[in-house]
C-alpha positions in Angstrom: 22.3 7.9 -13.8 24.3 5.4 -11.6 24.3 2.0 -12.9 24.2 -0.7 -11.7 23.3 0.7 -8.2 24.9 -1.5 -5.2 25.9 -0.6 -1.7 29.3 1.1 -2.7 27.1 3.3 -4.9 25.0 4.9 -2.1 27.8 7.0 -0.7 28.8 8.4 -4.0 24.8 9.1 -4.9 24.9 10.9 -1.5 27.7 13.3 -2.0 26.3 14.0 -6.2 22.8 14.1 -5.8 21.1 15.6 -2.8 21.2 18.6 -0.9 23.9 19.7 1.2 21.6 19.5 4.3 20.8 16.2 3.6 24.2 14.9 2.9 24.5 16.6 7.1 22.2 13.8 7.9 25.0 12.1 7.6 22.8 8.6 6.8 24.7 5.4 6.3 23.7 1.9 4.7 23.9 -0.9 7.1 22.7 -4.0 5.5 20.8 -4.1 2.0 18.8 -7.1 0.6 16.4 -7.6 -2.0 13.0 -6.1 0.4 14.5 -4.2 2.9 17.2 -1.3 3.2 19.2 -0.9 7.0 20.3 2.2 7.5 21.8 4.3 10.5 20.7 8.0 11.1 24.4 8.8 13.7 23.7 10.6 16.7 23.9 14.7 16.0 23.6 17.3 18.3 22.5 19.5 15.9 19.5 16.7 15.5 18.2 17.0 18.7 15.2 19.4 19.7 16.8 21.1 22.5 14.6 23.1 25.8 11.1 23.3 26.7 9.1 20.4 27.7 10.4 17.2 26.0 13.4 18.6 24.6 16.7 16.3 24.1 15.2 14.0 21.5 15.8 13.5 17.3 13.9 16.2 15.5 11.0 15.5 13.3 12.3 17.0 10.5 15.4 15.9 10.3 13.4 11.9 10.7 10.9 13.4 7.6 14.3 14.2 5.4 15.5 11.2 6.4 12.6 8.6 5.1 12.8 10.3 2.0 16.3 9.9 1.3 16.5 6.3 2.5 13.4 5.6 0.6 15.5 6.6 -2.6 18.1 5.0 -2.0 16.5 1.5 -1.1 14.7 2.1 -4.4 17.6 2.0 -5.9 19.4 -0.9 -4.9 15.9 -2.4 -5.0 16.3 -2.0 -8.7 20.1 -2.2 -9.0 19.8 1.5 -10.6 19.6 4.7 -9.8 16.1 6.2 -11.1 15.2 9.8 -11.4 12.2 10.2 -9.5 10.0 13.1 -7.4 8.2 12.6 -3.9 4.3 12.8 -4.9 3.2 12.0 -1.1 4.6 11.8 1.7 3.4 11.1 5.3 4.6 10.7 8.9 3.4 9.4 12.1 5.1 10.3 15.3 4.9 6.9 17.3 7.4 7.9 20.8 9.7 10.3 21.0 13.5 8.8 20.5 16.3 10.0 22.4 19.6 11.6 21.0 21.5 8.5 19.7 21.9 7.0 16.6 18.8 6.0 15.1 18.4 3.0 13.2 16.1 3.1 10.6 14.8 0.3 8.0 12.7 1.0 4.8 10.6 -1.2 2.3 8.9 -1.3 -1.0 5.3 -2.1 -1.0 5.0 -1.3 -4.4 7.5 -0.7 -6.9 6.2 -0.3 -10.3 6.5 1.3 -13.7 5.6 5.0 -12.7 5.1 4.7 -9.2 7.1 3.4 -5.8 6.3 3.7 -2.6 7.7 3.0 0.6 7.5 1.8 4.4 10.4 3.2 7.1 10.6 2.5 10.3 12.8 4.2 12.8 13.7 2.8 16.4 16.5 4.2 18.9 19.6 1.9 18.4 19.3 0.9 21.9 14.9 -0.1 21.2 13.2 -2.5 19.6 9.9 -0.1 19.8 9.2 2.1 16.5 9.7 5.9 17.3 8.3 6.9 13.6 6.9 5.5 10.8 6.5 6.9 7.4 4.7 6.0 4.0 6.6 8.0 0.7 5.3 7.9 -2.9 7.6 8.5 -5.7 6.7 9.2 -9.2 9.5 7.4 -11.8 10.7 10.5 -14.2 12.2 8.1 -16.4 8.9 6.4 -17.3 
């Protein structure tokens, strides 16, 4: 367990703790206050739904890996520690598609208590002020 849990702690928790496909997301913190978490999602190629019909933009998958880990991470600096924990739900609602870019994507506790989290993310194009996706994710606290 990392504690306490700041900003220079998220790179660390990245590399240690999640899943080499998730550490290719290649997610970075941007800003970090006591309600919401910034972070940036860079532009990938190897993010972007490529042919048919509407091809060229951000993957959903790679947006639902991505709310999870944010979520986790904002938790913990939320806290100002690192808390084992396990997704218990998990949802996602594609708003407009976004283009390949980076991806700018802000999360939020709405509750954050002894056995249970959950969280708000938002994800926008870097050049938009319109949400592309937003996701809900429910955490059960494993040290509780």
């Amino acid at each position: 367990m990392i504690e306490p849990f700041g900003p220079p702690e998220v790179a660390t928790a990245y590399k240690e703790i999640f899943a080499p496909w998730v550490q290719d997301l290649g997610l970075e913190l941007v800003e970090a206050s006591a309600e919401t978490c910034t972070f940036r999602l860079p532009a990938s190629s190897r993010l972007v739904r490529e042919g048919g019909p509407g091809g060229g933009v951000v993957c959903g998958q790679a947006l639902a890996g991505a709310a999870d880990t944010v979520s986790v991470f904002a938790l913990a600096l939320i806290n100002n520690r690192f808390r084992p924990n396990t997704t218990t739900d998990f949802s996602i609602r594609f708003l407009r598609p976004i283009p390949m870019g980076d991806v700018m994507i802000e999360v939020r506790a709405l509750s954050n208590g002894r056995r249970l989290a959950t969280t708000e993310v938002f994800f926008r194009a870097a050049d938009s002020k319109k949400p592309g996706a937003h996701a809900t994710c429910c955490f059960a606290w494993l040290d509780g």
